[in-house]
Structures are given as C-alpha cells and as structure tokens.
C-alpha positions as a Python dict, from the first residue, in 0.01 Angstrom:
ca = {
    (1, 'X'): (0, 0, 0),
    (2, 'X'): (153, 361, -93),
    (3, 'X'): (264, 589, 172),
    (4, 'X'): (45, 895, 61),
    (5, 'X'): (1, 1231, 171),
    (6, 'X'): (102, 1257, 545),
    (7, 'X'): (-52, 1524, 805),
    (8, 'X'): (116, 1638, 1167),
    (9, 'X'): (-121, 1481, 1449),
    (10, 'X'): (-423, 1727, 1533),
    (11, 'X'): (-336, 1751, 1902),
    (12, 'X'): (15, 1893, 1815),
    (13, 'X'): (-113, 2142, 1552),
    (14, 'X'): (-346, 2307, 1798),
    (15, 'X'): (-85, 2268, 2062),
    (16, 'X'): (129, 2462, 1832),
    (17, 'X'): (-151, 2736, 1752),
    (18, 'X'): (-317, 2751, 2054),
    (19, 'X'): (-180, 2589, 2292),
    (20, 'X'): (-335, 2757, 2657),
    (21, 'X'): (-729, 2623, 2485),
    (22, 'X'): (-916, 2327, 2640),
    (23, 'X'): (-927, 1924, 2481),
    (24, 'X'): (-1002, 1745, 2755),
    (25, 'X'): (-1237, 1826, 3019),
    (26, 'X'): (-1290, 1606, 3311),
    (27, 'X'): (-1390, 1631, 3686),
    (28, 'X'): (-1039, 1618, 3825),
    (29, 'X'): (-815, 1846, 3550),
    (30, 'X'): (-891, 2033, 3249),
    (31, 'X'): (-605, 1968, 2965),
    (32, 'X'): (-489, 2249, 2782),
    (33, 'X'): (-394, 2103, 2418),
    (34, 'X'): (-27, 2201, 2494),
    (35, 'X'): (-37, 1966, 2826),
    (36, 'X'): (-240, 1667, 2642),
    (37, 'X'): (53, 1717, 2348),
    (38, 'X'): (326, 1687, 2560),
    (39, 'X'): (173, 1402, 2761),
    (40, 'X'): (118, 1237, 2397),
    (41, 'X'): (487, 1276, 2330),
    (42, 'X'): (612, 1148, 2666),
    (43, 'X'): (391, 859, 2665),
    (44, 'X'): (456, 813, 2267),
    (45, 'X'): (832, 723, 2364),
    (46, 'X'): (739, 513, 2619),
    (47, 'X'): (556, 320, 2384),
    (48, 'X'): (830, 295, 2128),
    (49, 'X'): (1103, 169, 2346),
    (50, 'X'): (829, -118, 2437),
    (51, 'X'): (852, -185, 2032),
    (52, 'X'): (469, -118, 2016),
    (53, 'X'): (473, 107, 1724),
    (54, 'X'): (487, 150, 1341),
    (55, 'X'): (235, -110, 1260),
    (56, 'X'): (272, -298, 1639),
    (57, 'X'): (-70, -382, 1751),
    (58, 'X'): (-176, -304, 2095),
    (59, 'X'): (-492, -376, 2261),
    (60, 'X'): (-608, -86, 2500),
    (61, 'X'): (-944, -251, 2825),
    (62, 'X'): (-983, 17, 2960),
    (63, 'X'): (-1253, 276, 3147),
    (64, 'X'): (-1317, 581, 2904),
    (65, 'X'): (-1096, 845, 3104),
    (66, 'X'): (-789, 1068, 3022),
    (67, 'X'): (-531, 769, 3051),
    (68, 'X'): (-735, 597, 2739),
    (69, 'X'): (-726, 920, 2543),
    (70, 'X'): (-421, 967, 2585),
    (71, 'X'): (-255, 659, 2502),
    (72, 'X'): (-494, 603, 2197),
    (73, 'X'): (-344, 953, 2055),
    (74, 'X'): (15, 810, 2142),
    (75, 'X'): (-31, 463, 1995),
    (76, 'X'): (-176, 645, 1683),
    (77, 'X'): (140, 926, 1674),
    (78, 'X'): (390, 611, 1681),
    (79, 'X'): (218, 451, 1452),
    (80, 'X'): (90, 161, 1604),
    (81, 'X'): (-214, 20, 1567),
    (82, 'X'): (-505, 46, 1847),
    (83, 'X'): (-722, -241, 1923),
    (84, 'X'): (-981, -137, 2241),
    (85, 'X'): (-1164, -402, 2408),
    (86, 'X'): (-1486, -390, 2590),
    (87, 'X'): (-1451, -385, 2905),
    (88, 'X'): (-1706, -578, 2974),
    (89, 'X'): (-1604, -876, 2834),
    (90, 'X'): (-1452, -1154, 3127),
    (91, 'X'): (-1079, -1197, 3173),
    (92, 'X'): (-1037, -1496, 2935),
    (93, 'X'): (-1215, -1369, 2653),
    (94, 'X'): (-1016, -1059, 2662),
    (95, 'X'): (-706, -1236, 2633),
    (96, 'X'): (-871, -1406, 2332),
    (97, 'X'): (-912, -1122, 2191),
    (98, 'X'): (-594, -1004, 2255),
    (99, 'X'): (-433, -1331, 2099),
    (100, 'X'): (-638, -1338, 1781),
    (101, 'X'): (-504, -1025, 1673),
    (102, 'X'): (-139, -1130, 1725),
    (103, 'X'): (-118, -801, 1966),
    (104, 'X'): (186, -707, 2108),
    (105, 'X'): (37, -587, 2397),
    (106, 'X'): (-271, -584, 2650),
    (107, 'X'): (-305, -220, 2826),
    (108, 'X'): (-553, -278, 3107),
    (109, 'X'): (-629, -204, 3533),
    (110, 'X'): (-759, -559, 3539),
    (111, 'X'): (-524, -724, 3815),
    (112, 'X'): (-697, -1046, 3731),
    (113, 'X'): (-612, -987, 3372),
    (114, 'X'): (-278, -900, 3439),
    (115, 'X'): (-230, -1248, 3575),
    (116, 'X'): (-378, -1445, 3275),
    (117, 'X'): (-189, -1408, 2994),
    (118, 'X'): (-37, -1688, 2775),
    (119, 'X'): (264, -1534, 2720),
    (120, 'X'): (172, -1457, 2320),
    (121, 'X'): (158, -1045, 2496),
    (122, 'X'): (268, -844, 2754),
    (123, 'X'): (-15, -696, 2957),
    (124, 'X'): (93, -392, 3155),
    (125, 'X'): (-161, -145, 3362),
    (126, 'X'): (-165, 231, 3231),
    (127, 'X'): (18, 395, 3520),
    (128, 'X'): (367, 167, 3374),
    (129, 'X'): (285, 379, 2997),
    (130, 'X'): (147, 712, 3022),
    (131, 'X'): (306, 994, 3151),
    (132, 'X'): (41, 1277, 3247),
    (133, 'X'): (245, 1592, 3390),
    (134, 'X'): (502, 1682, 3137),
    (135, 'X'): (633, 2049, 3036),
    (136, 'X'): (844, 1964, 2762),
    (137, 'X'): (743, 2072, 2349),
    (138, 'X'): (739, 1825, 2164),
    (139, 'X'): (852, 1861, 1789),
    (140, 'X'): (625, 1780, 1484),
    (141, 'X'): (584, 1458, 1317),
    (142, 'X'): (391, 1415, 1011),
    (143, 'X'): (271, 1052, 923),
    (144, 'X'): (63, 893, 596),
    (145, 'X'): (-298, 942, 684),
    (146, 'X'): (-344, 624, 508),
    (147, 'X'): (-147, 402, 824),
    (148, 'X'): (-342, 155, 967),
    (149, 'X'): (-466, 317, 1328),
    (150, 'X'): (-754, 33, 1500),
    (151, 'X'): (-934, -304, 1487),
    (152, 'X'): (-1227, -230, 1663),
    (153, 'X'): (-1461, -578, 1725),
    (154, 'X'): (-1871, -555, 1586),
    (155, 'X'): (-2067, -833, 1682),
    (156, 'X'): (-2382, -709, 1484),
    (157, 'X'): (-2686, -853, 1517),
    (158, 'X'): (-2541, -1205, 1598),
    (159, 'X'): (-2234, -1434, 1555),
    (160, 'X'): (-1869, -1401, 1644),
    (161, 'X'): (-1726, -1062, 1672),
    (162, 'X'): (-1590, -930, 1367),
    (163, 'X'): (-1264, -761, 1422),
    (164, 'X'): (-1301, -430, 1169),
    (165, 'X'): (-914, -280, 1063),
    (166, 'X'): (-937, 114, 981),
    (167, 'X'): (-678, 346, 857),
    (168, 'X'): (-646, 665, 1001),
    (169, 'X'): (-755, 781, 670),
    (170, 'X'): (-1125, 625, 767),
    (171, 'X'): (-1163, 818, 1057),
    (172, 'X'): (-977, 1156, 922),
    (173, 'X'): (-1241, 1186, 669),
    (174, 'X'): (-1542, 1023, 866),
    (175, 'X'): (-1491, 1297, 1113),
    (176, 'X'): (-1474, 1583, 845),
    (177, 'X'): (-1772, 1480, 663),
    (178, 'X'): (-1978, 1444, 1026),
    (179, 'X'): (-1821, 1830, 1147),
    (180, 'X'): (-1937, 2002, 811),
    (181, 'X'): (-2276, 1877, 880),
    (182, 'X'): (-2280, 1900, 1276),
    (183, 'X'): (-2090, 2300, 1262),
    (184, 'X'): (-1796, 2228, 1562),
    (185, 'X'): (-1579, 2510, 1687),
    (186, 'X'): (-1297, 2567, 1965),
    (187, 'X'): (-1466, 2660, 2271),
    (188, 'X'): (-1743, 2384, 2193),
    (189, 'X'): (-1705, 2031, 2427),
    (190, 'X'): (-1857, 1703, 2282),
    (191, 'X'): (-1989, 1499, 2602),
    (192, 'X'): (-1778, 1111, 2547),
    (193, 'X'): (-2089, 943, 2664),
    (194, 'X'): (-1987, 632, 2437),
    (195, 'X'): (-1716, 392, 2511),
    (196, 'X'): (-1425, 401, 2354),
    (197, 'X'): (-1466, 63, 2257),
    (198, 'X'): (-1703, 158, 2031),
    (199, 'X'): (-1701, 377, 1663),
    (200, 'X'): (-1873, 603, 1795),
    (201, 'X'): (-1684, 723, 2084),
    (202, 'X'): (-1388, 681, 1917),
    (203, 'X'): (-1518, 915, 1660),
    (204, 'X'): (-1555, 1223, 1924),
    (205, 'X'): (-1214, 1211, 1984),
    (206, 'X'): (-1104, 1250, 1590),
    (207, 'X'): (-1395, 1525, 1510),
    (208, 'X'): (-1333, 1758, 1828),
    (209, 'X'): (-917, 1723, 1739),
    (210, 'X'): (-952, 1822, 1402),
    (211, 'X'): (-1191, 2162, 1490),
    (212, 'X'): (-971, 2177, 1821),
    (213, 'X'): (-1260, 2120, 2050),
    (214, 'X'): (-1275, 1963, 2363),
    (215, 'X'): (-1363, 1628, 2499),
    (216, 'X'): (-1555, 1633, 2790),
    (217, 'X'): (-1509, 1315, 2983),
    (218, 'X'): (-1805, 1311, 3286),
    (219, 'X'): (-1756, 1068, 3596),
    (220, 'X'): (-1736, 691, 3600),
    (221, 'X'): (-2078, 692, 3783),
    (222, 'X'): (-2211, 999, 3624),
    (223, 'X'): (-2594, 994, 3435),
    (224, 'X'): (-2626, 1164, 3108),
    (225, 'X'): (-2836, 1430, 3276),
    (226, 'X'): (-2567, 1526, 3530),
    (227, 'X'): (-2279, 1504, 3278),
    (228, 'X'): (-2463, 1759, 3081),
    (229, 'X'): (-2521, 1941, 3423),
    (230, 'X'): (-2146, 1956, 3536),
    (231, 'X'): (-1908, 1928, 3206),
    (232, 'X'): (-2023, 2241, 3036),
    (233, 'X'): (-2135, 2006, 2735),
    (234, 'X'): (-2247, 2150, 2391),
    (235, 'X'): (-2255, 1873, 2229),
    (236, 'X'): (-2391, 1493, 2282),
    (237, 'X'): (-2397, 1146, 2136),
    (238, 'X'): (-2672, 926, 2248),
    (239, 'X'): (-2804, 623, 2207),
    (240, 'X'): (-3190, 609, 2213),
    (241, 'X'): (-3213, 463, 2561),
    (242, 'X'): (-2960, 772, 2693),
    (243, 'X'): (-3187, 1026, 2546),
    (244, 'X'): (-3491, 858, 2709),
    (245, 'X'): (-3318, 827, 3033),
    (246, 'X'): (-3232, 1217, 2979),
    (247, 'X'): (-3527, 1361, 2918),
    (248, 'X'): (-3667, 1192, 3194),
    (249, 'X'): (-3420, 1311, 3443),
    (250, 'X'): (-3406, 1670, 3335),
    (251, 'X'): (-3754, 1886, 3295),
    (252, 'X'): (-3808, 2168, 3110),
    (253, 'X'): (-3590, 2268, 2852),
    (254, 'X'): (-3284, 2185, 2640),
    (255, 'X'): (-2975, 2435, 2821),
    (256, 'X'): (-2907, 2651, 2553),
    (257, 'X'): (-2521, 2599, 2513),
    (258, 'X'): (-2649, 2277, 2355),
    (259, 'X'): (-2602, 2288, 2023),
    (260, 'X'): (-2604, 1881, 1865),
    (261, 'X'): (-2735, 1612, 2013),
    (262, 'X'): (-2682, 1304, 1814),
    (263, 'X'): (-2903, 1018, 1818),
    (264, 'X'): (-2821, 670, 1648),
    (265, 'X'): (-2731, 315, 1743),
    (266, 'X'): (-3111, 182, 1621),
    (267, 'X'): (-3407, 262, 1556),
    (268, 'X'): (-3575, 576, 1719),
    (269, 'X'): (-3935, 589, 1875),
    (270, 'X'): (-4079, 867, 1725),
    (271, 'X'): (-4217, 970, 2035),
    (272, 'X'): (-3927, 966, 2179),
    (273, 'X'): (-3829, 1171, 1907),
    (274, 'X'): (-4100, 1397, 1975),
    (275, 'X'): (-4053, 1451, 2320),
    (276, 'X'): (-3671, 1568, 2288),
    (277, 'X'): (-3791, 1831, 2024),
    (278, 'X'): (-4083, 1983, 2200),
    (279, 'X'): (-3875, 2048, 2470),
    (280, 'X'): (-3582, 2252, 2251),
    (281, 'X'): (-3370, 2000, 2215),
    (282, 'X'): (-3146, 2037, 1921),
    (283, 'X'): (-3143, 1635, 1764),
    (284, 'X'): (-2997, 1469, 1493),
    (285, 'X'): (-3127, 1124, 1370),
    (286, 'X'): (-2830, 925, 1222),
    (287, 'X'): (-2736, 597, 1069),
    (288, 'X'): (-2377, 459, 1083),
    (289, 'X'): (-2184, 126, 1083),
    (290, 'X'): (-1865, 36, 1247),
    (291, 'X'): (-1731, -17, 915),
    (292, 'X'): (-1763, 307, 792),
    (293, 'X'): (-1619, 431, 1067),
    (294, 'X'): (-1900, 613, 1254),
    (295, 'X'): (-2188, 815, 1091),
    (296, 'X'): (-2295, 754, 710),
    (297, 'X'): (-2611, 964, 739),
    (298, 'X'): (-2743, 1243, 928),
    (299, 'X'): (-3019, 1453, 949),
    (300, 'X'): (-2911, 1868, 914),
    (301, 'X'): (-2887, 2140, 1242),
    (302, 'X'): (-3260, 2269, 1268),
    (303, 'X'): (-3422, 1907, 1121),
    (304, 'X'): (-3825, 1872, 1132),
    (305, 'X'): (-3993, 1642, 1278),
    (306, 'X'): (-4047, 1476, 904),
    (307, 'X'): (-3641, 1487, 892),
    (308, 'X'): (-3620, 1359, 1227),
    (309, 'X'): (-3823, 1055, 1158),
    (310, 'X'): (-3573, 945, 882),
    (311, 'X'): (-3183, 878, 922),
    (312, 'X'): (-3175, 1184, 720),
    (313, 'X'): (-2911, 1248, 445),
    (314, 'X'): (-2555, 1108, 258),
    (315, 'X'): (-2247, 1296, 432),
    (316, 'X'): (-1986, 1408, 268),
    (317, 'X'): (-1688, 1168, 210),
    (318, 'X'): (-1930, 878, 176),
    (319, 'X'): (-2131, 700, -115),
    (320, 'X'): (-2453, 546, -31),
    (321, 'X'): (-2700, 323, -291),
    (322, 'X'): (-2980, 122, -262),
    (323, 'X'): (-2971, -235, -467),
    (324, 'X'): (-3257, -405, -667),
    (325, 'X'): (-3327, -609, -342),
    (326, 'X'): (-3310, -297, -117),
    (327, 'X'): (-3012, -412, 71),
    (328, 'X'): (-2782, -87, 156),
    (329, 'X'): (-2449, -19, 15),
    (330, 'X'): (-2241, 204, 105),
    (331, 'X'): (-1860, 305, -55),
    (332, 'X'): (-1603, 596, -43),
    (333, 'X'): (-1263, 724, 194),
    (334, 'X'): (-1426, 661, 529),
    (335, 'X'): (-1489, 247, 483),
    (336, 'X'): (-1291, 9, 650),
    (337, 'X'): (-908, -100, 559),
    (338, 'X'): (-1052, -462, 587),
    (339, 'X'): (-1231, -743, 805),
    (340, 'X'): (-890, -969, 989),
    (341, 'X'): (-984, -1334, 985),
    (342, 'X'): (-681, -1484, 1118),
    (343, 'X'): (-378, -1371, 931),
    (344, 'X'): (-515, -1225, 665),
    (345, 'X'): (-724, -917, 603),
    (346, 'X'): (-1043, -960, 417),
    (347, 'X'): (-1188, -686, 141),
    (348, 'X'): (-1507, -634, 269),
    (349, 'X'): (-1638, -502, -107),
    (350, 'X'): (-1826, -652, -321),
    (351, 'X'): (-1810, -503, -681),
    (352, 'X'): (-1648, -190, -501),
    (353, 'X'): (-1937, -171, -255),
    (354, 'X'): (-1983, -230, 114),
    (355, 'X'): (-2322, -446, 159),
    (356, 'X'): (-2392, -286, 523),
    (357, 'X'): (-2681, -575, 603),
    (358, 'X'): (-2939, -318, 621),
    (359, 'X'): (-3198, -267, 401),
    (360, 'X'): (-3422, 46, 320),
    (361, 'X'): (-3447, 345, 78),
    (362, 'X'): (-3452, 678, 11),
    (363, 'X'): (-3736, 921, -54),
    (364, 'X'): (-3762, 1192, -273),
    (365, 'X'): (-3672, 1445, -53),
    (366, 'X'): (-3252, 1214, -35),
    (367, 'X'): (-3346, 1109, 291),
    (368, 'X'): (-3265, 765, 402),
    (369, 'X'): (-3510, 534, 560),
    (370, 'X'): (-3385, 240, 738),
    (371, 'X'): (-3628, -46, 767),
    (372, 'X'): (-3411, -303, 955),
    (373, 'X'): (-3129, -585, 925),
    (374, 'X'): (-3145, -815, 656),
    (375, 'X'): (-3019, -1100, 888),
    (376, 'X'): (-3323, -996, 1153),
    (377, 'X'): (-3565, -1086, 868),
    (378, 'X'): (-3773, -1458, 942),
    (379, 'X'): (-4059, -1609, 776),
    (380, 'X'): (-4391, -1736, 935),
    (381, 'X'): (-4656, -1914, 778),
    (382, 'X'): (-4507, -1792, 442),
    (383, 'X'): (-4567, -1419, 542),
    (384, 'X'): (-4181, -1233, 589),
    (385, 'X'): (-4112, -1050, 905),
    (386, 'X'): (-3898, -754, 992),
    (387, 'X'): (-3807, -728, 1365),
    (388, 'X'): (-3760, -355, 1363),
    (389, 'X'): (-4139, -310, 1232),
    (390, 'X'): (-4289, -493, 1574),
    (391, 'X'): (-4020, -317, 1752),
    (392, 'X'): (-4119, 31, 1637),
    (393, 'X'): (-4451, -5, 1756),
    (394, 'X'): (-4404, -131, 2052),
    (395, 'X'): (-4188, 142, 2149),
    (396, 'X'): (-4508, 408, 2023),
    (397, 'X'): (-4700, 273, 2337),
    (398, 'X'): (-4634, 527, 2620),
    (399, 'X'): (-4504, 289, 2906),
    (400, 'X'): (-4239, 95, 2681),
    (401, 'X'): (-3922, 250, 2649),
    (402, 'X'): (-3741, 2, 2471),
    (403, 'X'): (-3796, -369, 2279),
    (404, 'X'): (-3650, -598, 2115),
    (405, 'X'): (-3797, -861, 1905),
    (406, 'X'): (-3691, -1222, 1809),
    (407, 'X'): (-3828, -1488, 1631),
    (408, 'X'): (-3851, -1881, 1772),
    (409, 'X'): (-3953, -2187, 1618),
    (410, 'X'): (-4291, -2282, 1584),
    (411, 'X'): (-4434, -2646, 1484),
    (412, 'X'): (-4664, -2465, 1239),
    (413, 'X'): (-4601, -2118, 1136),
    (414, 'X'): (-4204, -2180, 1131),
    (415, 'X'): (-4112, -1944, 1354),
    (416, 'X'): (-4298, -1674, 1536),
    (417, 'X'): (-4226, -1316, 1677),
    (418, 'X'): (-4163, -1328, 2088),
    (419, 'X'): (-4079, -939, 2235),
    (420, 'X'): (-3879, -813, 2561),
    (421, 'X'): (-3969, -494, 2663),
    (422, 'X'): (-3826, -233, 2910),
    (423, 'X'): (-4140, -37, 3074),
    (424, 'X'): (-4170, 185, 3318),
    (425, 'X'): (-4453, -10, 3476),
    (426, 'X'): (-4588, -341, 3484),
    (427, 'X'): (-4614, -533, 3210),
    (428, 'X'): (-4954, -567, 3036),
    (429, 'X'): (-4927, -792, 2752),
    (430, 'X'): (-5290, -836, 2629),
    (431, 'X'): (-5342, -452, 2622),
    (432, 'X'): (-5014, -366, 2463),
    (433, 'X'): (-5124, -629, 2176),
    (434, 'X'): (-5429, -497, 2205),
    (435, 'X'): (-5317, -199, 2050),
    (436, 'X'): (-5064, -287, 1819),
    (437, 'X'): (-5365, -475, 1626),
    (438, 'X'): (-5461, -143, 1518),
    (439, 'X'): (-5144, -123, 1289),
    (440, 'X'): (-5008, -418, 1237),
    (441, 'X'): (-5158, -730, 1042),
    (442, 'X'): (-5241, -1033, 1302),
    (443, 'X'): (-4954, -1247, 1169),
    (444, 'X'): (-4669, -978, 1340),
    (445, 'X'): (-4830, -943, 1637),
    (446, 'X'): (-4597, -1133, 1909),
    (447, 'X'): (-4687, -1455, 2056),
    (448, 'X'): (-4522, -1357, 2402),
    (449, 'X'): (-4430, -977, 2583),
    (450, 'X'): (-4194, -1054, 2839),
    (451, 'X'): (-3947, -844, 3023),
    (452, 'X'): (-3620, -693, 2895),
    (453, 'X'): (-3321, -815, 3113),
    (454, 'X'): (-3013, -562, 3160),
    (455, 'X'): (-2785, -819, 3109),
    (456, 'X'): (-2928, -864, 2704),
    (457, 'X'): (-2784, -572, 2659),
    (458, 'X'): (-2423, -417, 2609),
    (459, 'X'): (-2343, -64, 2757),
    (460, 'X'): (-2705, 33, 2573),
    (461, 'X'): (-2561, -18, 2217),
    (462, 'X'): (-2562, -387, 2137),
    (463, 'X'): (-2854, -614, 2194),
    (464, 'X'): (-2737, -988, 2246),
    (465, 'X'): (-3026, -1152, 2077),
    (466, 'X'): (-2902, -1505, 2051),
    (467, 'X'): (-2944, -1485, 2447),
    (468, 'X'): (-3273, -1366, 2452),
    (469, 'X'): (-3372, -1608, 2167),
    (470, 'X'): (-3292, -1880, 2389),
    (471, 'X'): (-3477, -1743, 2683),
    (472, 'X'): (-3754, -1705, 2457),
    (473, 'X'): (-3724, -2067, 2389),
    (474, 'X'): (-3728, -2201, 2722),
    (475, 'X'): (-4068, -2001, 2762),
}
C-alpha cells in the first residue's frame, strides 16, 4: 500500500496554535492542548522503546478516562495500531481477543487480567505507559494518513465478533464529513458518553481534534443528565435509551449551550423523538456502521420532525445506494481498511461496494429510511417479518421504552415473533397487543411480551439476541 500524503497529528497542531485552549475536560483536571501534546509525546516514547509502534498492535481494556485518550493519541502518533476491548467482556475472553489479533500488547487495570496471559503479549496497567504531567514541546511529526490506526470488534446482530481494521484515513475523513454537517468550533465540548470501545466514541475524539474542541469526559458513575449538568457540554452522542433516560431526568428545557445532540445506534421511537424536540432539544437522527467508521447519514442542524423521523441524508466523504433487493451499500474514503480473519485481512467489497446488512431506501426528498437488518428478517406461515417493524410499535406505546424482538420456532407457522420490553410499569401484555392490532396485520403481532433483562444488553448499544432467543425458547 503507498505511503500517501502525510498530516502532523491534530493535538500537536493546535498545541502549536493555541496551545493555553481546552481538549479534555474532566472532573479532576482540564487539559490544555499544549499539556495533552506533551503528555502524547512522553507517553509516545514510552511506547516505542516497548517496540509497540509502526504497525505494532496493541490492545487498550480500559474505562473511558484521560489515561485511554491519551494513550490512543500516542499509539496512533507512533504509529501503532489500536485495538480497544470492551470492558465488559470476562478476563479470558479478553485475552482471546488479545491473541487473535497477534497483539503485542494488553493495556488494562484488570489485576486479574494481568495475571492471565499466555505469554503470546505483555499486559501492563496504564500507570507503567502514560506519563500525564510533562512540560516539555514536543517537535512535529507528520505521518501517511493512510497508516493503519484500530481493529475495533462488531458483533452485529449475531455471531462471532468481527474484528473491523481502519486506517487513520477512515476516521480523518469520517470525522470531516460528520463536522461540516454538525458546525464544531474551539470553545465547543462534545460529552464522550460512548465507550471508547465503540465507533462512535472513538469518533468524538477524531472530530473535536480536528476543529480543536474539547472532549468532555463526565464521571465513572455519572448519568447523562448530570454530565450535561457539570461538564459544560455543547454537544452529545446518544443512544436512544440515553436520550430517554435524559429527558426523563431533566424537565423543562434543552440548556441553551447545547447545540447537537446526536441520536443513532437503532431505531428511534418517534415519540421519543418527539418529546426531545418539543422540549428545545437540538437532535440529529443518524445511521452509521462500524465499518464506515461512525456516521454515514445524518439529518441537518434545525431538522423537522419529518427529517427527524428518517436517518436523514448522505455525508460528505461517503457514497450510499440502494440495490434491486433494497439491501444498503455504502462506498467511499471513510470504509474500513478490511475485516482480519486470522492472518489475513479480508476486502469487505463486493463489486467496489460495502453491503452494510441493512436494508431500506430513500425518498424523494434524499433522505434515508432504514427499515431493519437483513439477517433480523424470518418467515412465518409464508408471510416475511422484519423485527424492527414490531419493535417500532411497541416502542409508540407510552409505558415501553425500549424492545427488542426475536423470532422462535414454531411447529406450524415456522417461527414466530416473541418481544422483551423495558417499561416503566408493569407489564400488560394483552393490552399492549391490544393496540398494536390497530397497525399491524395479526400475523406480526408477538406470541409472548416478556421483560427486557439488563444483562441482554451491552453498555445500551448492542442487543445480544441469541441470548434472549434462547430465553424465549425455554418459555
């Protein structure tokens, strides 16, 4: 692969231009640029005389916090290749993890962790790495934007997790495409309510660097609603169940130093939707995939509620189409390196084009309209069912917030559709199917309304449905 153009590190260029204004924001210290550049540097050496750089891969379980931003900017300076873990994920399966990718390293707190490697890494805790009060300048270094920079692992709907390899090209030019849409200045502070374990709270980092924003990371134990109280946020990412748990923790209206508030990860009750705009705050429906590194669509600043209920429009630096079958495509600078399967690295094209899973279409206003995965789809009694359609109405009925829909065998029909639900009362099955026979034909309507268990779901982004497909199972 050629070199290409290279570009200095964003945290150094601000450092050099302004080097006294804030990037990272959290409850104990506030980072000028200048400090979080020379704490890049200092820790940048440290990684180097490890040998975990140009091209080494290192894999980063960590809490979201200034020691993780700080050493993903680092491994990314040197060159190496970042690889963050959930930290969710138990000891053994982290060292998996850590093993499939043929990392050099395992960066993590976890004492436990520390203690069960194989020998195939070295695992070492942050404090041995990262060096946080330094004074020194560091000097420039320019590197190809096209490097390879993370593997960051997607499960999807179901299946293994697939490990995803981006340049740093992929997230250069996913983050420009998502700031000329989303306006981001210095002064502004993008809340990192996402893990970094994720796309898209790795993408925060790369679109507040490149306008010279801040980060603001909130406390470990901190709710949404008192983040936004306490970090000076004017700007969010959310997932749906976030901006539920938001609006029902704060009344009245949106502060007005909000500006953006994201909304993605899934499907959207539209009166959730609703609810967030009455009340003045500023949203932004989006669609997005892990291999595109972050957003692919998004609705524009000052949206209707029409706009709102789509996943609104193409961004620049991306290439979207719709086939004959309506599966999604989607091409252009921000999609994925390649998809590692052992030692080699997979083209996830097909005829130049990404097939995302998804299927939906676009209106005639260029708005995209996302009906659900393509793998979600199941028949019954010859009739085909999309999840997301159930799901959607369910989540119209005041008391649900959230649901999740999955199909289970049935002697006669196939399968049939069994929900989980998240209320904020008790569960009333009959009525709640009651009413979704008023919009839905009887063949969708779910055999079975049971609750939604916490553990079925992943930090409120990923839904493990293979686990609630057996619990549907058992009855």
């Amino acid at each position: 692969m050629a070199a290409g153009p290279h570009a200095p590190c964003p945290i150094h260029r601000h450092a050099q231009a302004r080097p006294d204004a804030l990037a990272l924001w959290t409850p104990d210290r506030r980072w000028t640029y200048a400090a979080l550049d020379a704490a890049v540097a200092a820790t940048g050496r440290h990684l180097r005389e490890r040998g975990w750089a140009d091209g080494a891969r290192v894999a980063l379980r960590l809490p979201r916090g200034p020691a993780f931003v700080v050493l993903l900017w680092a491994l990314w300076r040197e060159g190496a290749v970042a690889a963050p873990i959930s930290t969710r994920l138990p000891d053994v399966e982290a060292w998996r993890a850590t093993s499939r990718l043929h990392a050099r390293g395992l960066i993590t707190r976890n004492r436990e962790a520390l203690n069960e490697g194989d020998g195939g890494a070295d695992a070492v805790p942050p404090e041995s790495i990262v060096v946080r009060n330094v004074t020194s300048r560091p000097a420039s270094t320019a590197r190809p934007i096209r490097r390879r920079a993370t593997i960051l692992f997607t499960s999807g709907s179901t299946g293994r997790p697939t490990a995803v390899l981006h340049s740093w090209a992929n997230h250069l030019y996913s983050a420009k495409g998502a700031n000329a849409n989303v306006p981001l200045r210095a002064g502004d502070r993008w809340l990192l309510s996402l893990p970094l374990y994720h796309v898209g709270g790795l993408a925060i980092l790369v679109r507040c660097a490149l306008a010279g924003a801040a980060v603001a990371v909130p406390g470990r134990d901190a709710s949404v609603s008192e983040a936004v109280a306490t970090t000076g946020a004017t700007h969010l990412s959310l997932v749906p169940t976030q901006l539920r748990r938001l609006l029902d923790a704060r009344q009245g209206r949106a502060p007005e130093r909000v500006r953006a508030v994201l909304v993605g990860g899934g499907p959207i009750p539209s009166g959730l939707l609703r609810r967030g705009s009455d009340r003045g705050w500023p949203l932004h429906t989006s669609y997005g995939s892990t291999e595109m590194a972050s957003q692919i669509t998004t609705t524009s600043p000052g949206a209707s509620r029409a706009d709102l209920q789509t996943a609104g429009r193409r961004l620049p630096h991306r290439r979207v189409r719709i086939a004959e079958d309506g599966h999604i495509l989607v091409a252009g600078p921000s999609l994925c390196v390649g998809v590692i399967e052992g030692d080699t690295i997979r083209d996830p094209r097909e005829d130049g084009w990404y097939p995302t899973g998804d299927v939906g279409h676009f209106d005639a206003q260029g708005r995209l309209h996302v009906q659900g995965r393509v793998d979600r789809q199941f028949v019954s009694g010859g009739e085909n069912i999309q999840p997301e359609e159930i799901e959607a109405a369910l989540e119209r009925v005041d008391e649900i917030e959230r649901a999740v829909v999955v199909a289970v065998p049935h002697e006669a029909y196939g399968h049939r559709p069994v929900a989980f639900v998240r209320t904020r009362g008790p569960l009333r099955p009959d009525a709640w199917r009651q009413t979704l026979s008023t919009s839905l034909p009887k063949f969708k309507l779910p055999d079975a309304i049971r609750s939604l268990p916490e553990a079925a779901v992943d930090g409120q982004l990923k839904v493990d449905h293979e686990a609630l497909r057996q619990r549907a199972r058992r009855g």
